[in-house]
C-alpha beads as a LAMMPS data file, in Angstrom:
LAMMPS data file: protein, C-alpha beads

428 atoms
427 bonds

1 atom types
1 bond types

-500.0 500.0 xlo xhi
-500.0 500.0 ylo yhi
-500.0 500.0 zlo zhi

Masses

1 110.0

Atoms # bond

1 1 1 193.968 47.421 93.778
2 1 1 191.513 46.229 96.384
3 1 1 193.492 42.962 96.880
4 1 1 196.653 44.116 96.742
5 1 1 198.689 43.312 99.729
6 1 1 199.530 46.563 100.925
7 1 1 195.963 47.633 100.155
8 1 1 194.812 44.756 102.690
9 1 1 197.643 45.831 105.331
10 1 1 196.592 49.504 104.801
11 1 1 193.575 48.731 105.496
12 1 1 193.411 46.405 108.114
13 1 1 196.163 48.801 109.982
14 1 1 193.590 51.672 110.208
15 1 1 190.789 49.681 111.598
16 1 1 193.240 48.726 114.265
17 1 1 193.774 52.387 114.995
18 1 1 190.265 52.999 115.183
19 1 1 189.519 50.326 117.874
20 1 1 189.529 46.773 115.866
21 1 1 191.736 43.867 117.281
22 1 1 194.105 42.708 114.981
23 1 1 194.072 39.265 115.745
24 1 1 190.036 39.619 115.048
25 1 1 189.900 41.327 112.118
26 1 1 193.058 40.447 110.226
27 1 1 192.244 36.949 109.618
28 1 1 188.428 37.777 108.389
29 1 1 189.626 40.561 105.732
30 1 1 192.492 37.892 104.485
31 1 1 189.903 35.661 103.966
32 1 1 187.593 37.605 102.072
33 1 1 190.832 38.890 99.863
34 1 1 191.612 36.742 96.946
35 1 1 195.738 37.011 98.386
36 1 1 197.515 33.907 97.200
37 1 1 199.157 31.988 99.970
38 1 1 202.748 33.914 100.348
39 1 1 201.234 37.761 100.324
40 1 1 198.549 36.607 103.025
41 1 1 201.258 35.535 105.141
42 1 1 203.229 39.095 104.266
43 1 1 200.264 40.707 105.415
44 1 1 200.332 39.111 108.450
45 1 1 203.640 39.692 109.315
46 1 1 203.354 43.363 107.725
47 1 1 200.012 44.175 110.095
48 1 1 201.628 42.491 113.164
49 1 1 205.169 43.749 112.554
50 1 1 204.035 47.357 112.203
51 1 1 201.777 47.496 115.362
52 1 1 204.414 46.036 117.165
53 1 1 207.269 48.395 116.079
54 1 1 204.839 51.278 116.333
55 1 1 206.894 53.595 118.324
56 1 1 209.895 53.159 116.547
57 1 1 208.651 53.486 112.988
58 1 1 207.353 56.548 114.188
59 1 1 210.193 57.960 115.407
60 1 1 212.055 57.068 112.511
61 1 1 208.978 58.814 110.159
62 1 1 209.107 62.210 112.273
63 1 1 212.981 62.743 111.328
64 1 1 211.240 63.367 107.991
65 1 1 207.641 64.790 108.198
66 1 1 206.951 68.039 108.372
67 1 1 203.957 67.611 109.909
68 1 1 203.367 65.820 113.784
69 1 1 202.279 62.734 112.951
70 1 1 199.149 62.838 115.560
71 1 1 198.110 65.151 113.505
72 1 1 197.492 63.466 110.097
73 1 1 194.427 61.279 109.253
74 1 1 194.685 57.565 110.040
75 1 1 195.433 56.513 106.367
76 1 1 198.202 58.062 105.995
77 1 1 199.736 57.799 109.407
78 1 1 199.019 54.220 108.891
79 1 1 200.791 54.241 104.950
80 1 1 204.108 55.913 106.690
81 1 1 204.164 53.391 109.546
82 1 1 203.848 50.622 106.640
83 1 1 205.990 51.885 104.681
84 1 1 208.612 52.526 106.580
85 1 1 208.603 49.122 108.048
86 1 1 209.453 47.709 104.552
87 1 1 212.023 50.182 104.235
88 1 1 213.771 48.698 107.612
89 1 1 212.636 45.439 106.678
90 1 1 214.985 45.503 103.795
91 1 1 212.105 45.630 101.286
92 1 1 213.888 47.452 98.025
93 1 1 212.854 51.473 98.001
94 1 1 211.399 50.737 94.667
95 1 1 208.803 48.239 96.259
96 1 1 208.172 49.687 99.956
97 1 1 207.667 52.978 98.234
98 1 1 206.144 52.807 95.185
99 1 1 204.121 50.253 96.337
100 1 1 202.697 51.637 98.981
101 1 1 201.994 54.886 97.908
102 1 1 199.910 53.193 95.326
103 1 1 198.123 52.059 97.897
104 1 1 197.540 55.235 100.044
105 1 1 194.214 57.280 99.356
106 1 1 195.452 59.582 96.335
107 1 1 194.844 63.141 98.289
108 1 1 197.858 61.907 100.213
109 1 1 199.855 60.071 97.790
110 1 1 202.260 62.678 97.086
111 1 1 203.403 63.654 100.846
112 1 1 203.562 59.942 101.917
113 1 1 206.015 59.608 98.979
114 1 1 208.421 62.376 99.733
115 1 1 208.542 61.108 103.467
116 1 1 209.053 57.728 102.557
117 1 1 211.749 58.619 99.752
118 1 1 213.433 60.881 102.096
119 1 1 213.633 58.038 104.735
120 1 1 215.178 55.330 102.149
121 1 1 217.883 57.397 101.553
122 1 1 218.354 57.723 105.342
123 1 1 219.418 54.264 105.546
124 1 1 220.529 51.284 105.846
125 1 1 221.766 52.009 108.762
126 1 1 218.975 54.034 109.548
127 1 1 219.528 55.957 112.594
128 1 1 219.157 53.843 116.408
129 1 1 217.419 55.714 119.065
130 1 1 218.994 56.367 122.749
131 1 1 216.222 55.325 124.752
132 1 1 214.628 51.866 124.989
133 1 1 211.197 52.581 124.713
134 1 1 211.941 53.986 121.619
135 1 1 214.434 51.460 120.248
136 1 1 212.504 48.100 121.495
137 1 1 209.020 50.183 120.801
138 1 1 207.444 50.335 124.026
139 1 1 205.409 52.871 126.317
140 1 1 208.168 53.961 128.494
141 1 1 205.926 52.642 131.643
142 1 1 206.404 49.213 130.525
143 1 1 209.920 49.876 130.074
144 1 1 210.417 51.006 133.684
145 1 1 207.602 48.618 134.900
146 1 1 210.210 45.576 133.735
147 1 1 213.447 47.329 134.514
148 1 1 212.096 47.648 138.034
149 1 1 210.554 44.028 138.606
150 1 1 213.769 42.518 136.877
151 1 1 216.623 44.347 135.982
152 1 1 217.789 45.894 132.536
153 1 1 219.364 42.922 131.096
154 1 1 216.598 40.561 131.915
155 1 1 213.681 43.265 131.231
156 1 1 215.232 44.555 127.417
157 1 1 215.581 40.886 126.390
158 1 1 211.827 40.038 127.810
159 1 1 210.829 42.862 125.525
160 1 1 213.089 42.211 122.560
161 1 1 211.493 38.779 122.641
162 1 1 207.951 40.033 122.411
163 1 1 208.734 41.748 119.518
164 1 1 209.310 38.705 117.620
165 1 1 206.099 36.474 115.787
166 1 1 204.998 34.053 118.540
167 1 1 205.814 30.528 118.537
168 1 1 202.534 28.044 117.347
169 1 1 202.795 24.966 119.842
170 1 1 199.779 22.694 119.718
171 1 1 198.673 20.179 123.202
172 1 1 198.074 16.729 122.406
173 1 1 194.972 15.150 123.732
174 1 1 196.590 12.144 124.891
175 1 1 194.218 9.384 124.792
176 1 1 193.657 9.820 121.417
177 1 1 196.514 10.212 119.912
178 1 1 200.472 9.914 121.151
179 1 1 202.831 12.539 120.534
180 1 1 204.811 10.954 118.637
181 1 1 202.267 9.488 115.921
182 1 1 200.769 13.205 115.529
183 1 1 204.639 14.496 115.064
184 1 1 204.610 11.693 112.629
185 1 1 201.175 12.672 110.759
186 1 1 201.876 16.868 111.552
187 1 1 205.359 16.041 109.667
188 1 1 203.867 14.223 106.476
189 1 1 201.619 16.938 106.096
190 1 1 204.491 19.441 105.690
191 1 1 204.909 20.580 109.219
192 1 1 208.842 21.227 111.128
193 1 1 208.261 19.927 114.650
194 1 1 210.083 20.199 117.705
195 1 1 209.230 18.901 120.965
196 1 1 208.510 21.610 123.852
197 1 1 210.755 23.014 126.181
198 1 1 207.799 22.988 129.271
199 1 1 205.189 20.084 128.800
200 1 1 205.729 16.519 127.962
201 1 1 204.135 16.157 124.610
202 1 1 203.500 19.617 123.708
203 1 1 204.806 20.356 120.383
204 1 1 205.811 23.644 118.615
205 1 1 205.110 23.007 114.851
206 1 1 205.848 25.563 111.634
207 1 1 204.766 25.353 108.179
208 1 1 201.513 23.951 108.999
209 1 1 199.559 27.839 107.941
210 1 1 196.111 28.139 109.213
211 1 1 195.863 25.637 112.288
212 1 1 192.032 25.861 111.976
213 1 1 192.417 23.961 108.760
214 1 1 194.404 20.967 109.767
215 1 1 193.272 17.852 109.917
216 1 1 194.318 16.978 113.809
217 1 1 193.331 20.593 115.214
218 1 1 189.740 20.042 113.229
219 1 1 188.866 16.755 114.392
220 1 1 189.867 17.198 118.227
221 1 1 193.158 15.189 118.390
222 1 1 195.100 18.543 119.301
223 1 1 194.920 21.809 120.187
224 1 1 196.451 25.452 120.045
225 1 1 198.108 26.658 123.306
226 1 1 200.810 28.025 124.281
227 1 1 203.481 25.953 126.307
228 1 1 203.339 28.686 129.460
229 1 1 199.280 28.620 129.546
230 1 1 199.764 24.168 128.909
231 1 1 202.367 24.291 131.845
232 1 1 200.078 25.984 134.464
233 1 1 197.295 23.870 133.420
234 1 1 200.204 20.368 134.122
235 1 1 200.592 22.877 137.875
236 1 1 196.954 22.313 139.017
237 1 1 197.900 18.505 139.246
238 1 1 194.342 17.227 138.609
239 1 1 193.783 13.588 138.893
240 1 1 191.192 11.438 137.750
241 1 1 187.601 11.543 139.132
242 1 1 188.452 14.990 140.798
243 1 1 186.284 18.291 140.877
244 1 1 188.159 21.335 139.240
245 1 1 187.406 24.598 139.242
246 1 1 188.313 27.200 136.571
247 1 1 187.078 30.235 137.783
248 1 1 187.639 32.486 134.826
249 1 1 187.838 30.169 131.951
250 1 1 186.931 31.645 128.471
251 1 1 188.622 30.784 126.236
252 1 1 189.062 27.769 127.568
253 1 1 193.061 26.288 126.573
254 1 1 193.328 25.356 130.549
255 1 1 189.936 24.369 130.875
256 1 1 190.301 21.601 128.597
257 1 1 193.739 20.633 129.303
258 1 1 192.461 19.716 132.988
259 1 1 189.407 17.931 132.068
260 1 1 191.152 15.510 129.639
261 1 1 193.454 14.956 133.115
262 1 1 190.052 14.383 135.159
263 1 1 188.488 12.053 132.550
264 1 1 185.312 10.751 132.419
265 1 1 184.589 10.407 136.163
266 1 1 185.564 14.100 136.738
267 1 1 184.495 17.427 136.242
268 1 1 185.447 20.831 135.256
269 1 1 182.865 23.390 136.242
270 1 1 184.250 26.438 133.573
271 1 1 182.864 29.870 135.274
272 1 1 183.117 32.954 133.269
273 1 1 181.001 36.490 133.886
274 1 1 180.409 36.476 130.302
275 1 1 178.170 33.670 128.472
276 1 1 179.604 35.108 125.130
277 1 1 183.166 34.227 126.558
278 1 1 181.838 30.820 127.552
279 1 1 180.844 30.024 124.352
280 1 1 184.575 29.957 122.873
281 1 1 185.168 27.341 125.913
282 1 1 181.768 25.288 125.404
283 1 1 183.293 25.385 121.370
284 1 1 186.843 23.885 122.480
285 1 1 185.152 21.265 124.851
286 1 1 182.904 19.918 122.117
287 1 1 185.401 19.801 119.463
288 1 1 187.924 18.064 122.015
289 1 1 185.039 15.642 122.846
290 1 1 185.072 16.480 126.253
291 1 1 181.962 15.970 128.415
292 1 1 182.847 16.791 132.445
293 1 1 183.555 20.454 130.991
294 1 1 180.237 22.095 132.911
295 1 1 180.426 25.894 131.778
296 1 1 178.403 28.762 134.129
297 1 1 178.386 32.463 134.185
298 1 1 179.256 33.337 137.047
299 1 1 180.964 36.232 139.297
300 1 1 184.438 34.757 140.633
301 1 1 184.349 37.331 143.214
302 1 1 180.511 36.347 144.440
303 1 1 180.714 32.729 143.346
304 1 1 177.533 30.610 143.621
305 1 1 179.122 27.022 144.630
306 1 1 178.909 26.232 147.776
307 1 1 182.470 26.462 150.029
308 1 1 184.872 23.829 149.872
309 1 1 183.555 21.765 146.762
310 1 1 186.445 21.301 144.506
311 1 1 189.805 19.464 144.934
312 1 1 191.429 22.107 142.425
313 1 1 191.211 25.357 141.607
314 1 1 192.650 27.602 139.088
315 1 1 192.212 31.353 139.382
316 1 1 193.504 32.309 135.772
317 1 1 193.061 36.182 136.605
318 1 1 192.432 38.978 133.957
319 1 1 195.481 41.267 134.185
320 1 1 197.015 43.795 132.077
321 1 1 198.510 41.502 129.861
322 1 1 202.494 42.242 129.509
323 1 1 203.657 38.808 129.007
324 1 1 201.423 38.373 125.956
325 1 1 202.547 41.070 124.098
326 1 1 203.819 39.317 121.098
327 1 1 200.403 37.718 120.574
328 1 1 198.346 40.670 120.999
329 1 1 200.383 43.253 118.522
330 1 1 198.331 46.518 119.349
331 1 1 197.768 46.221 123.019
332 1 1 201.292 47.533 124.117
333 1 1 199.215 51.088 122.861
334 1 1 196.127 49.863 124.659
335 1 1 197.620 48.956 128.010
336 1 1 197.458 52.152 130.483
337 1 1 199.686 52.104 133.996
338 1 1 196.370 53.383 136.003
339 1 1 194.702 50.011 135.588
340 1 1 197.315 47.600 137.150
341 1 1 195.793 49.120 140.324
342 1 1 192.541 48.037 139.613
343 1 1 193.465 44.701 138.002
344 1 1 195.459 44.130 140.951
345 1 1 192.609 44.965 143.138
346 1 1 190.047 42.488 141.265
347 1 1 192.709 39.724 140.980
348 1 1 192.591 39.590 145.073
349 1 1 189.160 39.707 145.592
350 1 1 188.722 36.699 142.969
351 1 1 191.445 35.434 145.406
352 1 1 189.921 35.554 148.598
353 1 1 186.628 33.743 146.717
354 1 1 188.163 31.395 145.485
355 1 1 189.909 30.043 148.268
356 1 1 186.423 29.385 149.934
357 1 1 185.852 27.147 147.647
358 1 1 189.014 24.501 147.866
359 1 1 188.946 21.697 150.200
360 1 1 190.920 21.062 152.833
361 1 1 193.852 19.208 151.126
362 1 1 193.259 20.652 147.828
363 1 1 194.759 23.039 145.718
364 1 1 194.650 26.715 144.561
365 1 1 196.834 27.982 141.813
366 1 1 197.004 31.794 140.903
367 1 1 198.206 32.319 137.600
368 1 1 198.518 35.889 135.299
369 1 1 199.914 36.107 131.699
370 1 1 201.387 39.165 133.141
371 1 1 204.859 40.935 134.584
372 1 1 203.821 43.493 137.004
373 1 1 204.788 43.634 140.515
374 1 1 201.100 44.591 141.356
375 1 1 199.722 41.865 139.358
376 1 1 202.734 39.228 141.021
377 1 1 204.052 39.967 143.982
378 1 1 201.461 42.426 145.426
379 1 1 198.985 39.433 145.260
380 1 1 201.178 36.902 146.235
381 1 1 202.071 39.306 149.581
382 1 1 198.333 39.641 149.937
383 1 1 197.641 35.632 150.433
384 1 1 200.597 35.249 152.664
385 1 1 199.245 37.581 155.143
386 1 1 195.122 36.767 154.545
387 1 1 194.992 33.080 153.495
388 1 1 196.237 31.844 156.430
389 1 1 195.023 28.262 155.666
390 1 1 197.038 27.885 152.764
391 1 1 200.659 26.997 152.289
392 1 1 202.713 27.579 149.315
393 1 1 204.318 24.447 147.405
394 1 1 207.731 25.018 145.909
395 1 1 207.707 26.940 142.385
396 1 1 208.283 25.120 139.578
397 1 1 212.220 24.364 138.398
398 1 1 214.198 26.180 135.300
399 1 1 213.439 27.630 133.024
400 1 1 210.905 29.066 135.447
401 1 1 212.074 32.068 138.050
402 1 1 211.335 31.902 141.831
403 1 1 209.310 35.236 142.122
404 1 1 207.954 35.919 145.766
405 1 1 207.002 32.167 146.618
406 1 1 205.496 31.792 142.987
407 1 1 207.451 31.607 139.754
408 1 1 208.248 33.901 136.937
409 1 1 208.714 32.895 133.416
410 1 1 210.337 35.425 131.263
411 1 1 209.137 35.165 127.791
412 1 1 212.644 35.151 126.520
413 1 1 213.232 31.572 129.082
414 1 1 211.894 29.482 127.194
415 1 1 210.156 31.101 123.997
416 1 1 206.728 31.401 125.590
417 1 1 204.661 34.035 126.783
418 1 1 205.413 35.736 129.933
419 1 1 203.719 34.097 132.643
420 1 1 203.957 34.081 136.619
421 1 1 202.111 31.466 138.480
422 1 1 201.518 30.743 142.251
423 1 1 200.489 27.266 143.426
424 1 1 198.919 26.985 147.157
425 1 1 197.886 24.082 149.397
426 1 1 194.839 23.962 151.649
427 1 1 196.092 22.522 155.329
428 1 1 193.148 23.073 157.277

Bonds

1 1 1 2
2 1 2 3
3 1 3 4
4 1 4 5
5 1 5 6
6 1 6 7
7 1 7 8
8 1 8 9
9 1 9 10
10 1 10 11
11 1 11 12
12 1 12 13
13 1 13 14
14 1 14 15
15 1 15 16
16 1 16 17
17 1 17 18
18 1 18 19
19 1 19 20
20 1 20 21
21 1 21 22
22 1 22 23
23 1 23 24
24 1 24 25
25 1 25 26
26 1 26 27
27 1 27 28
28 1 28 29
29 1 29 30
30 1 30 31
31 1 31 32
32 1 32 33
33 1 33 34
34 1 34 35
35 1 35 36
36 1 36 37
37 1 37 38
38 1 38 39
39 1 39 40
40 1 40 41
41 1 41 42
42 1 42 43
43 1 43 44
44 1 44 45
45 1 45 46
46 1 46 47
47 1 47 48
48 1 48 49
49 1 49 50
50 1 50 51
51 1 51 52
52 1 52 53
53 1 53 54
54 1 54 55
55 1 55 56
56 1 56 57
57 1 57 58
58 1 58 59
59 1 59 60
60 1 60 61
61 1 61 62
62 1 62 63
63 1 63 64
64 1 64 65
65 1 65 66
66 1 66 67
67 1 67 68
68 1 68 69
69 1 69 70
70 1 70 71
71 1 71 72
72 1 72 73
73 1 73 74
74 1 74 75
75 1 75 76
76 1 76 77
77 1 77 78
78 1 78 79
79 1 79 80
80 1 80 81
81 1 81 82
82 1 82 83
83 1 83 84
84 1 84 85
85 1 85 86
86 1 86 87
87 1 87 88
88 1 88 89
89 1 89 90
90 1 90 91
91 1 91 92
92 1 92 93
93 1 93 94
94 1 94 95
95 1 95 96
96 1 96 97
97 1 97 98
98 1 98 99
99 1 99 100
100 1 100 101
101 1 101 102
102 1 102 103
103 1 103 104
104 1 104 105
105 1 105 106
106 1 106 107
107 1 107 108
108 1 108 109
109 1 109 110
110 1 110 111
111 1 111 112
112 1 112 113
113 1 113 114
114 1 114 115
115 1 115 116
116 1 116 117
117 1 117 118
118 1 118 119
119 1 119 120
120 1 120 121
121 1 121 122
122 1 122 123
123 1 123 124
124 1 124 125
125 1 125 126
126 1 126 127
127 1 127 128
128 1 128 129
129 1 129 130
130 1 130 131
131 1 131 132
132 1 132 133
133 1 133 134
134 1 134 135
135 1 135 136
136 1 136 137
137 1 137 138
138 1 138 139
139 1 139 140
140 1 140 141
141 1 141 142
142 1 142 143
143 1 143 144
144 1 144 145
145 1 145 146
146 1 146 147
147 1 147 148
148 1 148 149
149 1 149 150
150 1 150 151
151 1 151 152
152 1 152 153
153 1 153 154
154 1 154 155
155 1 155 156
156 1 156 157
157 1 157 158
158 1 158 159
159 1 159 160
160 1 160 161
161 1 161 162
162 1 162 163
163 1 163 164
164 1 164 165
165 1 165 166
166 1 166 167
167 1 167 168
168 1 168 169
169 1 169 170
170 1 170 171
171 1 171 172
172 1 172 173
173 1 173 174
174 1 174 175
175 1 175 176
176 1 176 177
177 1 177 178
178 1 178 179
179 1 179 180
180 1 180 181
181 1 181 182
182 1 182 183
183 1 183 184
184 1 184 185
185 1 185 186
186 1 186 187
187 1 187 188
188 1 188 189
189 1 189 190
190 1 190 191
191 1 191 192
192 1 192 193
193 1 193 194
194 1 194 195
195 1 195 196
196 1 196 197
197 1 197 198
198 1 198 199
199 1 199 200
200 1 200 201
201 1 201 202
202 1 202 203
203 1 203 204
204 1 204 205
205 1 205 206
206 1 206 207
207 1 207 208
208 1 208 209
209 1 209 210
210 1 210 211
211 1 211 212
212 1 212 213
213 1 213 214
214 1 214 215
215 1 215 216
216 1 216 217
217 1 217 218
218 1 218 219
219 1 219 220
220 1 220 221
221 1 221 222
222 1 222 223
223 1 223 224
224 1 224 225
225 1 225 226
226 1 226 227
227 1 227 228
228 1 228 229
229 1 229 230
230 1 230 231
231 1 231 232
232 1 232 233
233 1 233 234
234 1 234 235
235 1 235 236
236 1 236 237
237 1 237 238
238 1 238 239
239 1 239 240
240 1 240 241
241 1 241 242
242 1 242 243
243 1 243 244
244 1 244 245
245 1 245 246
246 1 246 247
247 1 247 248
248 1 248 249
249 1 249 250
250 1 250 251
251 1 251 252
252 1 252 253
253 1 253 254
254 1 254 255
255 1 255 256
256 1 256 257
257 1 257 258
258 1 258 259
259 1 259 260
260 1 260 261
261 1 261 262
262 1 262 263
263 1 263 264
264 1 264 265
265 1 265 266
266 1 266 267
267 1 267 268
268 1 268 269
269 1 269 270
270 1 270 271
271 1 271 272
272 1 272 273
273 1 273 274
274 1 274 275
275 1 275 276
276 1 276 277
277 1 277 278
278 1 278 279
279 1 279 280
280 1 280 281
281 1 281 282
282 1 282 283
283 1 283 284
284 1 284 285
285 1 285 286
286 1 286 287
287 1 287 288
288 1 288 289
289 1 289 290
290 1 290 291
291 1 291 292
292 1 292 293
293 1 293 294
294 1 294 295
295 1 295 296
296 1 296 297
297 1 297 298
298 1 298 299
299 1 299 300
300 1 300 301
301 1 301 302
302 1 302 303
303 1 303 304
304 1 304 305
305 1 305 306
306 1 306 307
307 1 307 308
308 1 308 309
309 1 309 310
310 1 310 311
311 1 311 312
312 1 312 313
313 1 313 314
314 1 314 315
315 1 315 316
316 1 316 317
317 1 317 318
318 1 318 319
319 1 319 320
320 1 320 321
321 1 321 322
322 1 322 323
323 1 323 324
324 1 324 325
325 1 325 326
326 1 326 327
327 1 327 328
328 1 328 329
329 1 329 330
330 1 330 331
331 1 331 332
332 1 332 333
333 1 333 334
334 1 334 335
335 1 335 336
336 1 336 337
337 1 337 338
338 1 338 339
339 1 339 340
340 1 340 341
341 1 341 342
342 1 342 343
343 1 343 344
344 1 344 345
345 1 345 346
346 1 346 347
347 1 347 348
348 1 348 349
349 1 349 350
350 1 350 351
351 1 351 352
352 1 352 353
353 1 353 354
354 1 354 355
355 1 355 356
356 1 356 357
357 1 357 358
358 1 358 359
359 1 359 360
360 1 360 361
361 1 361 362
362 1 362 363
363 1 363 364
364 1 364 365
365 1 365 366
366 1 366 367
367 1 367 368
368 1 368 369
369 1 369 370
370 1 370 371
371 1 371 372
372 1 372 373
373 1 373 374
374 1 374 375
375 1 375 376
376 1 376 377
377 1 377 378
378 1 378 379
379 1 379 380
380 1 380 381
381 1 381 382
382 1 382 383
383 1 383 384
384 1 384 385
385 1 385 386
386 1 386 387
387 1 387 388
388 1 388 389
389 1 389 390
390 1 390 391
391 1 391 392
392 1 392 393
393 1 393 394
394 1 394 395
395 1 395 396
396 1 396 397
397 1 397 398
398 1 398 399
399 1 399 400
400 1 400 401
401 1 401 402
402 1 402 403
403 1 403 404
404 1 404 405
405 1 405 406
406 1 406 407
407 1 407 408
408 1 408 409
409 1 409 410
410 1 410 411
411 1 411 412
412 1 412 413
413 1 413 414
414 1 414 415
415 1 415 416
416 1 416 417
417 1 417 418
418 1 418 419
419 1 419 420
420 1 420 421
421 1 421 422
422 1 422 423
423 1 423 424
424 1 424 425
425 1 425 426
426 1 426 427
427 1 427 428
């Protein structure tokens, strides 16, 4: 029973609730299982699928329960939530149920099963909630956050989107290899590839299973990233021989994506305030074989270089995270309104510091995998008024949304992440 797949999901569901990330921790206890190839990858989706529809499933699960679910231990809370996924996942009764009460502790195993009975003959249909935070499974602060920053049509569909699995899209390190002879080798190997919607020679790829383990990804000739994160990284326009910097870099995706445009006679100089975070980005730069990449803890908003000593910089802020929601299943829970404030606070004091240290002539882009207006706007209002040196270039074209005098990409646009991005030029 310890391998069974709901056993895993069970299991890897409550560490989740008491503080593990999923994206962490899933892939370590699949690895350790002794799951065949198709239930690892139902585990995955069950694990991700459940946190995502969280709110929902509970709703659906209280109709039935005659107990509050915050009030029930973390096993079986997290057995209901599982199980009733199946059940609206159009697993049979037989199997969501039986299934999974076989995998719940047994002190539990006979209330799970009379909720989860009692829901399967709810349905299909099973009943649709009113409200969207309950029907797309959101905090109803996100949900208003959106509505407010762009409109109900535009806001439900960003959120319906991040509800589905992400996309996998992989950066080609041209100069090693084309795009179209790694479609070629990606395609023998039993991968579906399409070309990206963003970047030139970005490719979204399926059927490939654990990136890690192929043979292009292992040996440097390509990359993970999504095609929002490779098309801000294209929006710092660095050239050959140029100075970069990335202010806060870890992990490192647009790190190395601008020092394969420097080459060998540039450099990246890859700051983070954590060396632990640094080492993911020192990692990517030595499998990618890339040598200008210079990483340094530092404090963006008390940096050590000296002023004006890069031709590009990229302030790729921390932020609350809304536009990456569909890659990061549990932190729609995680996410409280009160820090956008603060976030928003940091992200313009990293501002003002970094715009000491372009060059007259050069470049500053702002970037947050975020939707807020705080987080957007707010800081986007803040430079106009107290960068007075700086001009702002014209936002990027469609699929990308003029926001302020940045640019907005929905995550529904173009099957990305959310994303909002704000590119500035030095004058004097």
């Amino acid at each position: 029973m310890s391998d069974s797949p709901r056993k895993v999901a069970l299991d890897a569901l409550v560490r989740v609730e008491e503080g593990a990330y999923s994206n962490l921790d899933l892939p370590v206890r699949l690895r350790r299982s002794k799951l065949d190839a198709r239930d690892r990858a139902w585990v995955t989706d069950a694990v991700y699928t459940t946190l995502r529809q969280q709110r929902r499933l509970d709703a659906l699960v209280a109709l039935h329960s005659t107990r509050p679910l915050d009030e029930l231990d973390p096993p079986v809370r997290a057995a209901l939530r599982l199980g009733a996924y199946q059940l609206v996942d159009g697993v049979a009764p037989h199997a969501a149920v039986g299934e999974t009460v076989s995998a719940t502790p047994p002190s539990a195993r006979r209330y799970v099963n009379a909720v989860l009975r009692a829901l399967s003959r709810s349905g299909p249909p099973f009943p649709e909630p009113d409200d969207a935070g309950t029907r797309l499974s959101y905090p109803d602060w996100i949900v208003t956050e959106l509505v407010e920053q762009f409109g109900r049509d535009d806001a439900e569909a960003a959120l319906a989107a991040m509800n589905d699995p992400p996309s996998v899209t992989l950066r080609v390190q041209t100069g090693r290899v084309s795009a179209d002879a790694l479609s070629a080798e990606l395609h023998q190997a039993g991968g579906r590839i399409e070309p990206g919607r963003l970047v030139a020679d970005a490719l979204r790829v399926t059927g490939l299973g654990d990136l890690a383990k192929v043979r292009a990804v292992r040996d440097g000739r390509a990359t993970p990233q999504d095609e929002a994160s490779q098309a801000v990284a294209a929006l710092v326009d660095a050239h050959a021989g140029e100075r970069v910097l990335d202010v806060a870099s870890a992990p490192g995706g647009k790190t190395t994506a601008i020092a394969t445009r420097v080459g060998a006679d540039g450099m990246v100089v890859a700051a983070d305030l954590h060396d632990g975070r640094l080492g993911r980005v020192r990692e990517a730069a030595g499998r990618l074989q890339l040598r200008t990449v210079h990483a340094v803890v530092a404090d963006g908003t008390r940096p050590p270089w000296r002023p004006a000593a890069f031709d590009r910089v990229l302030l790729d802020a921390p932020c609350s995270g809304l536009g990456v929601l569909r890659r990061r299943a549990e932190a729609r829970w995680r996410t409280a309104p009160d820090r956008v404030a603060g976030l928003a606070g940091l992200q313009v004091r990293l501002m003002a510091a970094s715009a000491q240290a372009v060059r007259v002539g050069g470049r500053l882009v702002y970037s947050v995998c975020t939707l807020t207006g705080a987080e957007t706007l707010g800081v986007d209002s803040w430079a106009g008024a107290h960068l007075p040196d700086f001009v702002a270039l014209a936002p990027p074209a469609a699929p990308w949304r003029a926001h302020g005098r940045g640019a907005v990409l929905l995550p529904h646009d173009a099957g990305t992440d959310g994303m909002f991005v704000l590119v500035l030029e030095r004058v004097r």
